[in-house]
N, C-alpha and C positions, 0 to 999 in steps of 0.2 A: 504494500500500500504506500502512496505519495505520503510523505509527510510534510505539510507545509509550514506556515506560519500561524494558522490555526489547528492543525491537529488533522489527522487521518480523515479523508473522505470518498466513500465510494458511491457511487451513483447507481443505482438499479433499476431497470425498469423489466419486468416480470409479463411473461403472456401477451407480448403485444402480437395481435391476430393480422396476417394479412393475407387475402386469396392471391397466389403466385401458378407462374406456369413454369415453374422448374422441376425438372426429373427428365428419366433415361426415357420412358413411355411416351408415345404419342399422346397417349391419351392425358396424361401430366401438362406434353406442351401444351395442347391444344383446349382442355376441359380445365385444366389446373386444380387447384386443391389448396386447402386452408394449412399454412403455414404460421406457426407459432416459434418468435424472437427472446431470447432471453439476452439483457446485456448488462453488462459490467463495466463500468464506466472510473477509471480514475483522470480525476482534472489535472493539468498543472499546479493551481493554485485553487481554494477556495473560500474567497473574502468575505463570503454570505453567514460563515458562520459567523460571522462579526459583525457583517453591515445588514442582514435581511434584507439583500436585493437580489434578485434574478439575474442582473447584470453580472454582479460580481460570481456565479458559479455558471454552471453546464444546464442551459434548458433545457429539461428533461419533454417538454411540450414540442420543441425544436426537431431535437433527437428525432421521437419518436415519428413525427411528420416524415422526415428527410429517409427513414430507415424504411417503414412503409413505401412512399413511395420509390426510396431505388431497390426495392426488394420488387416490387410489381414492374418495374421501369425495363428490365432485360432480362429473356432467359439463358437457364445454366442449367445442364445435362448432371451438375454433379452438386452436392451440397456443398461439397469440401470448396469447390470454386464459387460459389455463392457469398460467403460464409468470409470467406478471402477476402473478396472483394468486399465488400460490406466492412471488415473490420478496418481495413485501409481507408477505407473513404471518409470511416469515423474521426479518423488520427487526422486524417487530413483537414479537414470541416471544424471539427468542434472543442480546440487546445485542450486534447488529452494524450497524456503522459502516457497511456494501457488504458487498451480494450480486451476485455474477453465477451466472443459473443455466439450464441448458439444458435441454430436455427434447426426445428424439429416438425416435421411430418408425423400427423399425429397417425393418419394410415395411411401407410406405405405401401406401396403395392406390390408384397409380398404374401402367398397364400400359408401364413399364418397371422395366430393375433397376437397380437403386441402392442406395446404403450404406445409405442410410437419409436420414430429414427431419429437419432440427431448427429448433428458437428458441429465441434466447438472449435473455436479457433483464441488465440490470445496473441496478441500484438503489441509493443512497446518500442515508442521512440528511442533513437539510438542517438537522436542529438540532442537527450538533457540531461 
């Protein structure tokens, strides 16, 4: 975890839903299926715990807009390349130090049952 000038902060945002057309199947590209986000968010810095402004931390309202829609915005045959992409674009967008971010198919289209499939990925700047 960041430790700043006020103290350790992690950002979460839990279950964000979005219908996507990514997977190996036609029917994925073309029909899609309800895709569920999990992320993990450290800031560079977080001044809000001091000042109570939105300004001074990581809009988690921002985030989640921007994720949803580049998550619907292009398809990917793989999660892992999804998931990639997405956590890069994070780092790049919204002055954070590390992302860890999931992204899970709740049915997969495999003929068994299951919770569901995920990939996770975790990413951290290497210039701070």
């Amino acid at each position: 975890m960041l430790k700043g000038d006020n103290g350790e902060v992690i950002i979460r945002l839990e279950g964000v839903i979005a219908h996507t057309n990514h997977g190996v199947t036609q029917a994925e590209q073309e029909v899609g299926q309800r895709m569920i986000f999990d992320v993990e968010m450290e800031p560079f810095a977080c001044q809000a715990t001091a000042t109570d402004q939105v300004e001074d931390t990581v809009d988690y309202g921002e985030v989640t807009a921007w994720l949803v829609e580049m998550a619907m915005d292009t398809r990917y045959r793989t999660l892992e390349r999804l998931v990639a992409v997405l956590a890069q674009g994070l780092l790049d967008n919204f002055g954070l130090q590390a992302v860890r971010l999931r992204a899970t198919k709740p049915v997969p289209p495999v003929p068994v049952t299951m919770d569901g499939a995920s990939v996770e990925v975790f990413r951290r700047r290497d210039d701070y």
